[in-house]
VOSEFI-690748 format. One line per field, with one value per residue (C-alpha): residue in three letters; x, y, z. Coordinates in Angstrom, 1 decimal, decimal comma, m for minus. Layout:
<atoms>
r ALA_...
east X_...
north Y_...
up Z_...
</atoms>
This chain:
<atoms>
r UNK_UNK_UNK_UNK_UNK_UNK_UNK_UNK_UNK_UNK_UNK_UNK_UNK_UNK_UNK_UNK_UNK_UNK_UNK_UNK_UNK_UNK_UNK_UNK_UNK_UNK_UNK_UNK_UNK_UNK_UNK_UNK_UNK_UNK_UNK_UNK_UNK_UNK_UNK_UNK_UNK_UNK_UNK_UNK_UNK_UNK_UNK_UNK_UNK_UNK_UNK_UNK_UNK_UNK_UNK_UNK_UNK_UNK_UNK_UNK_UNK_UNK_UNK_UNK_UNK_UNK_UNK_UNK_UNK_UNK_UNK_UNK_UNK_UNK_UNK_UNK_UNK_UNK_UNK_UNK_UNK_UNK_UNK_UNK_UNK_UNK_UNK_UNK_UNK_UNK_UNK_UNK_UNK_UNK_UNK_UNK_UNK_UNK_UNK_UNK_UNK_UNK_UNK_UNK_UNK_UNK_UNK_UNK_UNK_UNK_UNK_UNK_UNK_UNK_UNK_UNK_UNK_UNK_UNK_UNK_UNK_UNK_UNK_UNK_UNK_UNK_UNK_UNK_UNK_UNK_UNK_UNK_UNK_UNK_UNK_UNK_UNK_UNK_UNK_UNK_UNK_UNK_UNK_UNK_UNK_UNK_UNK_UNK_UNK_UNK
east 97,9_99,9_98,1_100,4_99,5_101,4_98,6_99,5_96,9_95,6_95,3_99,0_101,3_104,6_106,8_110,6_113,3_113,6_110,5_112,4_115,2_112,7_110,6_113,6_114,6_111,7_113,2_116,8_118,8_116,7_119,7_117,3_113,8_116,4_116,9_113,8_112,1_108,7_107,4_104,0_102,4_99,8_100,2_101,0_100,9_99,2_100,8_103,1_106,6_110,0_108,2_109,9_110,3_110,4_106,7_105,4_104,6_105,8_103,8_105,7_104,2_106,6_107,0_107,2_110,4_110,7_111,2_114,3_115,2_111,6_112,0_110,0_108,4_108,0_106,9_103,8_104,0_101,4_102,8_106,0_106,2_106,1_102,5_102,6_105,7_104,5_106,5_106,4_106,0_103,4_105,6_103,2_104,3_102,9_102,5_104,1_103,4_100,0_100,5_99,9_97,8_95,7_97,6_95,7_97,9_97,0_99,4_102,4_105,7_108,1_111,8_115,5_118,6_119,5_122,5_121,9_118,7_115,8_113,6_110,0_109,7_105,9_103,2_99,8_96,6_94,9_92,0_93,0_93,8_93,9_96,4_95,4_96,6_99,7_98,4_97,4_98,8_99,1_99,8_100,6_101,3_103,1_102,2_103,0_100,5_101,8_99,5_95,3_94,9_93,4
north m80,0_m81,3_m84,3_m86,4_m86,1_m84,9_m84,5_m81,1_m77,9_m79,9_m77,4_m79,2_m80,7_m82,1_m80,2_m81,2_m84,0_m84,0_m85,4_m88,8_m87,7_m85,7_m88,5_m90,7_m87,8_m88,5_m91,5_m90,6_m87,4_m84,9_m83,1_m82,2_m81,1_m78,5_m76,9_m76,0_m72,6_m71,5_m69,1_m67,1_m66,6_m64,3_m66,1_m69,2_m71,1_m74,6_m76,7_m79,5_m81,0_m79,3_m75,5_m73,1_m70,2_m67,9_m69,1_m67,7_m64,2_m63,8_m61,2_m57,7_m56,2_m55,0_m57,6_m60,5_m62,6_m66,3_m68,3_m70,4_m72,6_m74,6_m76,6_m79,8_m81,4_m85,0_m87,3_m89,6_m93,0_m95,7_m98,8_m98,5_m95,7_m91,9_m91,1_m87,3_m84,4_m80,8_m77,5_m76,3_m73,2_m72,4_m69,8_m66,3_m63,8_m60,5_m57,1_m54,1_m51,4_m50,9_m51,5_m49,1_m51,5_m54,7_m58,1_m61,2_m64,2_m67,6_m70,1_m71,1_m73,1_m74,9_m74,5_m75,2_m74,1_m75,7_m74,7_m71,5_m70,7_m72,1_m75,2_m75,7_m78,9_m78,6_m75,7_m75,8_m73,1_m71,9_m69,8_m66,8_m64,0_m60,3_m58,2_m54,1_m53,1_m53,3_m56,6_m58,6_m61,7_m65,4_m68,4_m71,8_m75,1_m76,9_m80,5_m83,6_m86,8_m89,8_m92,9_m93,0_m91,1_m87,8
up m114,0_m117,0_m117,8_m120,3_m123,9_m127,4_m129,8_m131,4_m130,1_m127,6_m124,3_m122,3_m124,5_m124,1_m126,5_m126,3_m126,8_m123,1_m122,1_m121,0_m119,4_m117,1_m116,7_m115,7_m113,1_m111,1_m109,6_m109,7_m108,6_m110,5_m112,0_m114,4_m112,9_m110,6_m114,4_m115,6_m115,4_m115,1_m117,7_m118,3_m121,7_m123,3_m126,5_m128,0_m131,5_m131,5_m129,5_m130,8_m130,5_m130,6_m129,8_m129,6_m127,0_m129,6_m130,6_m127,3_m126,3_m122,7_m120,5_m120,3_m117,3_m114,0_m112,0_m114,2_m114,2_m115,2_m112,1_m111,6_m110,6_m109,6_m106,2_m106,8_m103,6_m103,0_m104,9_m105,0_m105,1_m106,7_m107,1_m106,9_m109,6_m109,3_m110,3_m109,6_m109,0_m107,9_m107,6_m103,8_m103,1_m105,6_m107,5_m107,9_m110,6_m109,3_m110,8_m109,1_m111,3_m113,4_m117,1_m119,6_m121,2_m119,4_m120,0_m120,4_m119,5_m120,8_m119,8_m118,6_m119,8_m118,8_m120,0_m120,2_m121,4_m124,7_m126,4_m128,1_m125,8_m123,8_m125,3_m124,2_m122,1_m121,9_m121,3_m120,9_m120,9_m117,7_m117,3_m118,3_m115,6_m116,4_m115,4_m115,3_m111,9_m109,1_m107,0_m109,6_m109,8_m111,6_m109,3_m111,1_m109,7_m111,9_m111,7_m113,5_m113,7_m114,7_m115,3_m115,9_m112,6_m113,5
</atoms>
């Protein structure tokens, strides 16, 4: 769970320009939210605003694809306002194929398309999950907190 925050190497962080227009998606059409991709990491600098994809080492074991584009469920309500937005089906990255070497992913991101590339909208850490063999797999569930409720 991402809980809102933008203080730079703090374990989620809020990274890019689109911040608001994603927020403002969760009470209209959502043009945006159906844009964004889910991505693994292994490593990452400390996090701050504006990061960039390039800054992240994405996991290379067989099996792992980015997964687009994320299907956000329903969302909560508190007082009028959205208070919390979740991808459903939890998206799974699996391995297929042993890796030569063990991978140790640490986190996920959250992109979109920008211009010449993809921009980081947010990631955060996770417990860390080793992958060594064909089974082993990383499930995330994206989630986004708004308000003190934590």
């Amino acid at each position: 769970m991402l809980q809102l925050g933008d203080k730079p190497g703090q374990k989620g962080c809020w990274t890019h320009k689109y911040l608001r227009q994603m927020l403002s998606d969760l009470g209209g059409d959502g043009l945006l939210l159906k844009s964004l991709e889910l991505r693994l990491y292994t490593a990452r600098p400390d996090l701050g605003p504006n990061q960039a994809l390039a800054d992240f080492t994405e996991p290379t074991f067989t099996g792992y694809a980015k997964k687009n584009p994320l299907v956000w469920g329903t969302p909560l309500y508190e007082d009028g306002q959205v208070s919390i937005m979740s991808v459903s089906p939890d998206p799974t990255f699996a391995c297929t194929a042993a890796p030569a070497e063990p991978q140790v992913v640490k986190g996920y991101m959250v992109t979109i398309a920008d211009g010449a590339g993809f921009a980081v909208v947010f990631a955060e850490d996770i417990d860390p999950v080793t992958i060594s063999d064909v089974g082993n797999f990383v499930t995330i569930v994206p989630r986004i907190v708004l308000g003190t409720r934590f």
